[in-house]
VODO-772485 format. One record per atom (N, C-alpha, C): x, y, z; residue in three letters; atom name. Coordinates in pm, whole numbers, padded with zeros to 5 digits, always signed. Example, Ala and Ser with C-alpha at 12.3 -4.5 7.8 and 13.67 -1.06 7.14 Angstrom:
# residues 2
<tilo <+01319 -00569 +00780> "ala" "N">
<tilo <+01230 -00450 +00780> "ala" "CA">
<tilo <+01320 -00330 +00780> "ala" "C">
<tilo <+01285 -00225 +00708> "ser" "N">
<tilo <+01367 -00106 +00714> "ser" "CA">
<tilo <+01290 +00003 +00787> "ser" "C">
END
This chain:
# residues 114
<tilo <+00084 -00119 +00000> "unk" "N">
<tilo <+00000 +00000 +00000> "unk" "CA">
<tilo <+00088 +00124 +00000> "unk" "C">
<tilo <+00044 +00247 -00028> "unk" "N">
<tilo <+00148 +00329 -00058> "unk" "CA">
<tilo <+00139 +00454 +00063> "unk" "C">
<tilo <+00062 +00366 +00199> "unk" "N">
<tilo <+00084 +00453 +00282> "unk" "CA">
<tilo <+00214 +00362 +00377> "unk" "C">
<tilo <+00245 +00246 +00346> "unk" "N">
<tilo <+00351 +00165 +00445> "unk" "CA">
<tilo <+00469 +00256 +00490> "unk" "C">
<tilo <+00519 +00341 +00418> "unk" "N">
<tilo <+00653 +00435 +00490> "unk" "CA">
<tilo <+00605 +00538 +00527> "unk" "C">
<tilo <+00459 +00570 +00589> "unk" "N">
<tilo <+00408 +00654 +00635> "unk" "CA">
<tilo <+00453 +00669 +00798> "unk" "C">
<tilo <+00515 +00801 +00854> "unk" "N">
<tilo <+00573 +00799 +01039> "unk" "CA">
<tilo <+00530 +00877 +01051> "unk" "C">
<tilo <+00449 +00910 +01204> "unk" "N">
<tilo <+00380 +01000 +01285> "unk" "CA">
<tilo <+00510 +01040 +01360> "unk" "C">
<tilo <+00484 +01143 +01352> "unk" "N">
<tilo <+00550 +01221 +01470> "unk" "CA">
<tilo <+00498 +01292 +01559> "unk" "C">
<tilo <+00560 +01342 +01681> "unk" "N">
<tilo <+00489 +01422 +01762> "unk" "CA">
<tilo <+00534 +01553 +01743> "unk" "C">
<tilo <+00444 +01672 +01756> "unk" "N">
<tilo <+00490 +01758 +01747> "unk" "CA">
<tilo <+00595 +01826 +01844> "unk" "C">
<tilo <+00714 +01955 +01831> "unk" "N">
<tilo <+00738 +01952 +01922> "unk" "CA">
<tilo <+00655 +02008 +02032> "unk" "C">
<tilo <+00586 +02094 +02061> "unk" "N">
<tilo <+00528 +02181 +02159> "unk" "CA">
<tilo <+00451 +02049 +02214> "unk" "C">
<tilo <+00352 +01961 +02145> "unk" "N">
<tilo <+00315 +01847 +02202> "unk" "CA">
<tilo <+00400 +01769 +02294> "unk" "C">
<tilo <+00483 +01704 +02242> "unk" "N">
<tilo <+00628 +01660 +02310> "unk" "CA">
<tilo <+00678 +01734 +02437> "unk" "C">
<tilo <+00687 +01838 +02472> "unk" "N">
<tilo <+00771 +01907 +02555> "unk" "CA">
<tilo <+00603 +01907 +02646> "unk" "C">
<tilo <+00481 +01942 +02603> "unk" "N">
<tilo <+00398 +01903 +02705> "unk" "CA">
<tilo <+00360 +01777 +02785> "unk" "C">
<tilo <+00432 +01640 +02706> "unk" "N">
<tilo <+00373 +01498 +02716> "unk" "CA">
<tilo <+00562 +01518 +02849> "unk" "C">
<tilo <+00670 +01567 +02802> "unk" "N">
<tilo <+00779 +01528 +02892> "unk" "CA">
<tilo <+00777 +01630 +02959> "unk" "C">
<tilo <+00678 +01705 +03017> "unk" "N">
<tilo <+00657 +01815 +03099> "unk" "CA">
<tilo <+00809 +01895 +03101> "unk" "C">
<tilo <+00826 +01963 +03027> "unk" "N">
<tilo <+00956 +02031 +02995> "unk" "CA">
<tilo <+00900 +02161 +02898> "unk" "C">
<tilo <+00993 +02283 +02953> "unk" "N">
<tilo <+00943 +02374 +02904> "unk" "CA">
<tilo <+01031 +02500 +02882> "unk" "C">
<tilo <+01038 +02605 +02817> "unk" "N">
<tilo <+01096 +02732 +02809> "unk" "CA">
<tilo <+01079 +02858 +02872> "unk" "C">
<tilo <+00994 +02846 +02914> "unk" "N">
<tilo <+00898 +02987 +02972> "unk" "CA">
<tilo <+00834 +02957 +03134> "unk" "C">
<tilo <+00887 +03023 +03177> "unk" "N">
<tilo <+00820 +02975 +03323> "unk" "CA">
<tilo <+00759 +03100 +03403> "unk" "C">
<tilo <+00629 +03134 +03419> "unk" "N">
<tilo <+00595 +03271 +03483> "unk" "CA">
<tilo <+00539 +03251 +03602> "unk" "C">
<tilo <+00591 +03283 +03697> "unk" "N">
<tilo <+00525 +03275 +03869> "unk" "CA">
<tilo <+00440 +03374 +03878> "unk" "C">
<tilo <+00304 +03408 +03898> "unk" "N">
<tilo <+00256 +03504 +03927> "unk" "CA">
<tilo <+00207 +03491 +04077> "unk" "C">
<tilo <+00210 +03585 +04171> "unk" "N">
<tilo <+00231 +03598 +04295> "unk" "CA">
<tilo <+00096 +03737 +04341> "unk" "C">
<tilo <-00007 +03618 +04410> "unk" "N">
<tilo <-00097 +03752 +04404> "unk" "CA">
<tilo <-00178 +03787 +04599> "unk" "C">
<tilo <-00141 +03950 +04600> "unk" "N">
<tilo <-00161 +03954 +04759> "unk" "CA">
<tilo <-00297 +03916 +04767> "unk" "C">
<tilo <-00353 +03874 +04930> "unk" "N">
<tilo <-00472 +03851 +04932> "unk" "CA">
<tilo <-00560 +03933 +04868> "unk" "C">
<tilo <-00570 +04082 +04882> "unk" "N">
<tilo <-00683 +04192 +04798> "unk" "CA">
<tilo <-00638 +04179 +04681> "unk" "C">
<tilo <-00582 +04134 +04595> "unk" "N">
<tilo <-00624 +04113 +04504> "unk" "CA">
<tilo <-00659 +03998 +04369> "unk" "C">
<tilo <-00686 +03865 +04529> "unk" "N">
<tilo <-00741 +03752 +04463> "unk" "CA">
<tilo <-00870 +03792 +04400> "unk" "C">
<tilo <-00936 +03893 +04393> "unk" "N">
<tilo <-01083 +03901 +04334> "unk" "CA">
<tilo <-01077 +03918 +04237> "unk" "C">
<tilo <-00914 +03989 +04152> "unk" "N">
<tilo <-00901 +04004 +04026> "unk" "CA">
<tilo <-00824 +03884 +03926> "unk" "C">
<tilo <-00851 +03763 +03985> "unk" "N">
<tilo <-00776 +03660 +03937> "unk" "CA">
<tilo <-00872 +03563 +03803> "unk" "C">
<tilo <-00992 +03615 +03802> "unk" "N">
<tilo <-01049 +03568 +03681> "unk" "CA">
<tilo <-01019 +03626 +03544> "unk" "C">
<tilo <-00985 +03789 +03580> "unk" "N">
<tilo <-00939 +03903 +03459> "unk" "CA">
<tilo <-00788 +03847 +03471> "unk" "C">
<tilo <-00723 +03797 +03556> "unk" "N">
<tilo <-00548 +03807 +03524> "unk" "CA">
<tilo <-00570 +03668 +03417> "unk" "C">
<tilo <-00605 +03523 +03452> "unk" "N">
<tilo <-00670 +03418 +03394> "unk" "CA">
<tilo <-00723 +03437 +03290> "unk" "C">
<tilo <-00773 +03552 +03216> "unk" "N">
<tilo <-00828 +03604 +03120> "unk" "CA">
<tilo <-00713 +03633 +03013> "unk" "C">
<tilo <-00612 +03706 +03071> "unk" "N">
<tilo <-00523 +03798 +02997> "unk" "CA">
<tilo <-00424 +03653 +02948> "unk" "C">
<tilo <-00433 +03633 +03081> "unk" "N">
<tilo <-00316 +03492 +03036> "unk" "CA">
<tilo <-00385 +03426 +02937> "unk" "C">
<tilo <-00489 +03331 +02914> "unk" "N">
<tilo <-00521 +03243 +02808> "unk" "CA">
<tilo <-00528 +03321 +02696> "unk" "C">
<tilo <-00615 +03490 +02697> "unk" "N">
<tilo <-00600 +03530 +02571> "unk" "CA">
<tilo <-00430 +03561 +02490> "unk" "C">
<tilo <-00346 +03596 +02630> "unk" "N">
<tilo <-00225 +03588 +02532> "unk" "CA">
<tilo <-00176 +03435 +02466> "unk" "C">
<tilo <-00209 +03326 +02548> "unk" "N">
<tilo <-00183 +03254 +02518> "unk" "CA">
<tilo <-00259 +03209 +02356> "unk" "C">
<tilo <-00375 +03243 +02322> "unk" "N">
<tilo <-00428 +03206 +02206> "unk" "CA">
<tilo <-00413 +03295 +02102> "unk" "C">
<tilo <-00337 +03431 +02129> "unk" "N">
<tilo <-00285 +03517 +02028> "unk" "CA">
<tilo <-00174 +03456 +01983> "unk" "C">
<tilo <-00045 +03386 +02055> "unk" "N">
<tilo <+00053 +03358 +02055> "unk" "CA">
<tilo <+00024 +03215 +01944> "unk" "C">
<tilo <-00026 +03081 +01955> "unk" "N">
<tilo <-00095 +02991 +01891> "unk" "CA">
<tilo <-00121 +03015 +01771> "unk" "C">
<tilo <-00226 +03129 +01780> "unk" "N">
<tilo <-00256 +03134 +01641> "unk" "CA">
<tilo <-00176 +03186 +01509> "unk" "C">
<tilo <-00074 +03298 +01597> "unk" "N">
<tilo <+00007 +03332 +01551> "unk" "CA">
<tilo <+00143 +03196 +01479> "unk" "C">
<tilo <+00160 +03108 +01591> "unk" "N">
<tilo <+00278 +03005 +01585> "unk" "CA">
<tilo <+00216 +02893 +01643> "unk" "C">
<tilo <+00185 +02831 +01578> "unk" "N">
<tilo <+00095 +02660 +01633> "unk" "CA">
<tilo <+00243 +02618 +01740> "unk" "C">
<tilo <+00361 +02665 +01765> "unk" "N">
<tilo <+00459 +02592 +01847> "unk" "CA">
<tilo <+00468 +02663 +01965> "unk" "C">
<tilo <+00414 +02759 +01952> "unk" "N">
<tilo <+00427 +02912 +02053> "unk" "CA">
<tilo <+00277 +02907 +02173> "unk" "C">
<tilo <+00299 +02827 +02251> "unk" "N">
<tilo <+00166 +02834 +02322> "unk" "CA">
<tilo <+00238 +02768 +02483> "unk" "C">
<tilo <+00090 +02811 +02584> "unk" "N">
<tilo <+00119 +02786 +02688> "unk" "CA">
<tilo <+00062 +02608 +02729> "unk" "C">
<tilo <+00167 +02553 +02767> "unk" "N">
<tilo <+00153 +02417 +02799> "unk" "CA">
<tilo <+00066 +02369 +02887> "unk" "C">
<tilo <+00071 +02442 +02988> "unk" "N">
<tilo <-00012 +02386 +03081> "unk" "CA">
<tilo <-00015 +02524 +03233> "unk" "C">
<tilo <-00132 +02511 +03322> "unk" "N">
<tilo <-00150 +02619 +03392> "unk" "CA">
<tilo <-00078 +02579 +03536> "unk" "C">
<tilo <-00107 +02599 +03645> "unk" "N">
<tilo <-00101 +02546 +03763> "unk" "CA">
<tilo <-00152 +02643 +03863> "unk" "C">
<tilo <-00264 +02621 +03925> "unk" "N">
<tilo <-00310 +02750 +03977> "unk" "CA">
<tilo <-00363 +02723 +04085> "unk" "C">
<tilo <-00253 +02776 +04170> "unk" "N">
<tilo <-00298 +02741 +04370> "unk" "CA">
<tilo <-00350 +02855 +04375> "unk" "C">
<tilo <-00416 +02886 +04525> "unk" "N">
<tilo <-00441 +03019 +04535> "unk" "CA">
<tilo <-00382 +03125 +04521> "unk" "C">
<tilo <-00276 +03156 +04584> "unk" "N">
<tilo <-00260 +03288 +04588> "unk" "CA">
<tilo <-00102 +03295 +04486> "unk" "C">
<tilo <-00148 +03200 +04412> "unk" "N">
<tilo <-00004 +03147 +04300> "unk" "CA">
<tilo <-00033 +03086 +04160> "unk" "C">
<tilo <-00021 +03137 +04089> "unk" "N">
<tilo <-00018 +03078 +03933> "unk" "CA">
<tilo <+00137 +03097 +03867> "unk" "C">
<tilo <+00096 +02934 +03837> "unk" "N">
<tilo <+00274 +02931 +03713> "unk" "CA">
<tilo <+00155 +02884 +03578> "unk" "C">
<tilo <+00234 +02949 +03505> "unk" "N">
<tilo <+00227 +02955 +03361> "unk" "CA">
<tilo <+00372 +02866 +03278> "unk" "C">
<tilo <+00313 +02738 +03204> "unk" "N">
<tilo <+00487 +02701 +03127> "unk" "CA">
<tilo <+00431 +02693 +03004> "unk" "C">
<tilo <+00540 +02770 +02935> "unk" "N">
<tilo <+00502 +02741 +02808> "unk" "CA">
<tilo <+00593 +02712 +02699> "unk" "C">
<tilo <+00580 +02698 +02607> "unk" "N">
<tilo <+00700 +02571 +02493> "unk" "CA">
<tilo <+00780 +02718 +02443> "unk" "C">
<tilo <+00742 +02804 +02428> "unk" "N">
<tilo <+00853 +02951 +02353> "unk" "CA">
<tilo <+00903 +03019 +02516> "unk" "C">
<tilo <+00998 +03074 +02504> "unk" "N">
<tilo <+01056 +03160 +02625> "unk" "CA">
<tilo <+00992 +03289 +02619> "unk" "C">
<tilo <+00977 +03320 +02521> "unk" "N">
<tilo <+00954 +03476 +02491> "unk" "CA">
<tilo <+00806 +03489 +02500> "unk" "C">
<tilo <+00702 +03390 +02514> "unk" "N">
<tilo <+00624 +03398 +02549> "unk" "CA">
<tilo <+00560 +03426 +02653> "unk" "C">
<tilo <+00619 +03394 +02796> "unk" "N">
<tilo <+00653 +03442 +02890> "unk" "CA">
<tilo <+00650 +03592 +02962> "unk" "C">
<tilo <+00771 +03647 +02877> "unk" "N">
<tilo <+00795 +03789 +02830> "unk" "CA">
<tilo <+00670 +03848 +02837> "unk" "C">
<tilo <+00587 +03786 +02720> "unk" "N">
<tilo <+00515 +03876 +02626> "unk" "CA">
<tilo <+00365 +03899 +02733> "unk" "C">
<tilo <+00349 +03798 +02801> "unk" "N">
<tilo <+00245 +03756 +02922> "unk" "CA">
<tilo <+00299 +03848 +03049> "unk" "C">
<tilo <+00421 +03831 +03093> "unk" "N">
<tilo <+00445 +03932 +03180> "unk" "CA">
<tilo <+00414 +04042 +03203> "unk" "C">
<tilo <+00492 +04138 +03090> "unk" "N">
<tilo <+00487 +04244 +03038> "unk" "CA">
<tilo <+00294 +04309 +03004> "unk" "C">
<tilo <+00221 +04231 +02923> "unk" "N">
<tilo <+00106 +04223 +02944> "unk" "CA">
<tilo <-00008 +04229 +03080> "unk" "C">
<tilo <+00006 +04153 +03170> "unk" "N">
<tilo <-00021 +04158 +03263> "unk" "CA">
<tilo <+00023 +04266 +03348> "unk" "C">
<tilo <+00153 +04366 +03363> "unk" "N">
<tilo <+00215 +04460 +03421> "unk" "CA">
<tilo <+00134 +04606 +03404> "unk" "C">
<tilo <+00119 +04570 +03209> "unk" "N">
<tilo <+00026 +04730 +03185> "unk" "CA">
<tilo <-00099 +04681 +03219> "unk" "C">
<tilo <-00192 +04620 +03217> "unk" "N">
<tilo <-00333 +04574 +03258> "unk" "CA">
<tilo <-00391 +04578 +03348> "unk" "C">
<tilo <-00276 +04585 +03468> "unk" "N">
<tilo <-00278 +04546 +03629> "unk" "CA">
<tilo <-00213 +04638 +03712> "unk" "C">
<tilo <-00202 +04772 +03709> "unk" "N">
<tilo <-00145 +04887 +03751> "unk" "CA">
<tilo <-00077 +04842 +03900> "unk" "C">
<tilo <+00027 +04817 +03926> "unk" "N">
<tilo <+00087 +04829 +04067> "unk" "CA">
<tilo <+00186 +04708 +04112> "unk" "C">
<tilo <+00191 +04600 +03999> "unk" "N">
<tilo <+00285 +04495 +04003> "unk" "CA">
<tilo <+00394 +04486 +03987> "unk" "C">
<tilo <+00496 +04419 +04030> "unk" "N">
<tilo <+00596 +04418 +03981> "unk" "CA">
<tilo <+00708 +04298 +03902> "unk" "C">
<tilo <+00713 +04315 +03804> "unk" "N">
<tilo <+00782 +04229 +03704> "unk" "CA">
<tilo <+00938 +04207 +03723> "unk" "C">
<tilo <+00934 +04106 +03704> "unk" "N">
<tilo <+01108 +04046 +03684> "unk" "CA">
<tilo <+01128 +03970 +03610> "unk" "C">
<tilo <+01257 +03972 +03508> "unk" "N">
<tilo <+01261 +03883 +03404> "unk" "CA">
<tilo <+01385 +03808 +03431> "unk" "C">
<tilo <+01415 +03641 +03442> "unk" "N">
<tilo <+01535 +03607 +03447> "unk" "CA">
<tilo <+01562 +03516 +03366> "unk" "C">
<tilo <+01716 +03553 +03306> "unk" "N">
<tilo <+01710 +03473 +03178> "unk" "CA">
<tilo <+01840 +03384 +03281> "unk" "C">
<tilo <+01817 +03218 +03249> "unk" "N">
<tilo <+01925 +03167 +03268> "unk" "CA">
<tilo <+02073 +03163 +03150> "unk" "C">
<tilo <+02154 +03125 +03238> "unk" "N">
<tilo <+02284 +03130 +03154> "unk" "CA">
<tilo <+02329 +02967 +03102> "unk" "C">
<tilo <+02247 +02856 +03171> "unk" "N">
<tilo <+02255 +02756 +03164> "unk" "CA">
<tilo <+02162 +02692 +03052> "unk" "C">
<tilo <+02055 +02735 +03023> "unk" "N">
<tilo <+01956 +02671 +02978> "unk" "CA">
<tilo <+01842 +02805 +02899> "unk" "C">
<tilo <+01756 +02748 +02815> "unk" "N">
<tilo <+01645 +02869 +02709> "unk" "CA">
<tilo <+01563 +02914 +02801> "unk" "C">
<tilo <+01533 +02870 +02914> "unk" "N">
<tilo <+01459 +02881 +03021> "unk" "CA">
<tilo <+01409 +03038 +03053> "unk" "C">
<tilo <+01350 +03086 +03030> "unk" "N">
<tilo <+01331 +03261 +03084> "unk" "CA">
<tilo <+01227 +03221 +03204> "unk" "C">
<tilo <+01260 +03308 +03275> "unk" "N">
<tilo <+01220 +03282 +03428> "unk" "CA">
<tilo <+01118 +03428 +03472> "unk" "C">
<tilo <+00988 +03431 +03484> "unk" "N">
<tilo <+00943 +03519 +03450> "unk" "CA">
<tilo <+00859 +03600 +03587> "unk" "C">
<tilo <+00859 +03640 +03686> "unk" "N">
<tilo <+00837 +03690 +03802> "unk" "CA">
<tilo <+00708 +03829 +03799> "unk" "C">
<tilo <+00609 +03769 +03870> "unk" "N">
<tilo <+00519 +03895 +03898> "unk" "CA">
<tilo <+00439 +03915 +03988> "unk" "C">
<tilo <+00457 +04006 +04100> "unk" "N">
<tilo <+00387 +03984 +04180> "unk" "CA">
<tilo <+00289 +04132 +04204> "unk" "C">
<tilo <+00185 +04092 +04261> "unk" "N">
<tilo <+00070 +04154 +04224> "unk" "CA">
<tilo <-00004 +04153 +04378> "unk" "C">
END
């Protein structure tokens, strides 16, 4: 049949979500007053995340993790990260952002507390 040398692959962004491994890592850090605004921060995040996607099917956020008064964001691009940070900073008047790039690894390390 002339599909027999046919191979699936995984994609990568798939892949790096299945080996939980990632580029982008954003801690967001939020004081008690202003857990009430955590459905609009949750907002900003997925919509950047589906601007980013549509833009680059490889460029998206992997997966959420969201304790209370703590959300990490990982996602398969570093700069995505960035772009969510930075976003969230003008949206959210009074936070403060930190960006850390490792020297070891693509890893951007992305800090905000709110």
């Amino acid at each position: 049949s002339r599909f027999k040398n046919l191979k699936f692959k995984v994609c990568p962004a798939c892949r790096m979500k299945k080996d939980r491994t990632f580029e982008g890592e954003l801690v967001i850090t939020l004081q008690k007053e202003k857990l009430g605004e955590k459905k609009e921060i949750m907002n900003v995040i997925k919509n950047s995340g589906e601007q980013a996607r549509s833009h680059d099917p490889m460029d998206r956020i992997l997966w959420i993790e969201d304790k209370s008064d703590e959300i990490r964001v990982l996602t398969s691009e570093n700069q995505l990260v960035v772009r969510i940070g930075k976003k969230l900073k003008s949206s959210f008047k009074g936070g403060t952002l930190e960006i850390k790039h490792s020297h070891d690894e693509d890893v951007i390390r992305v800090y905000w507390k709110y």
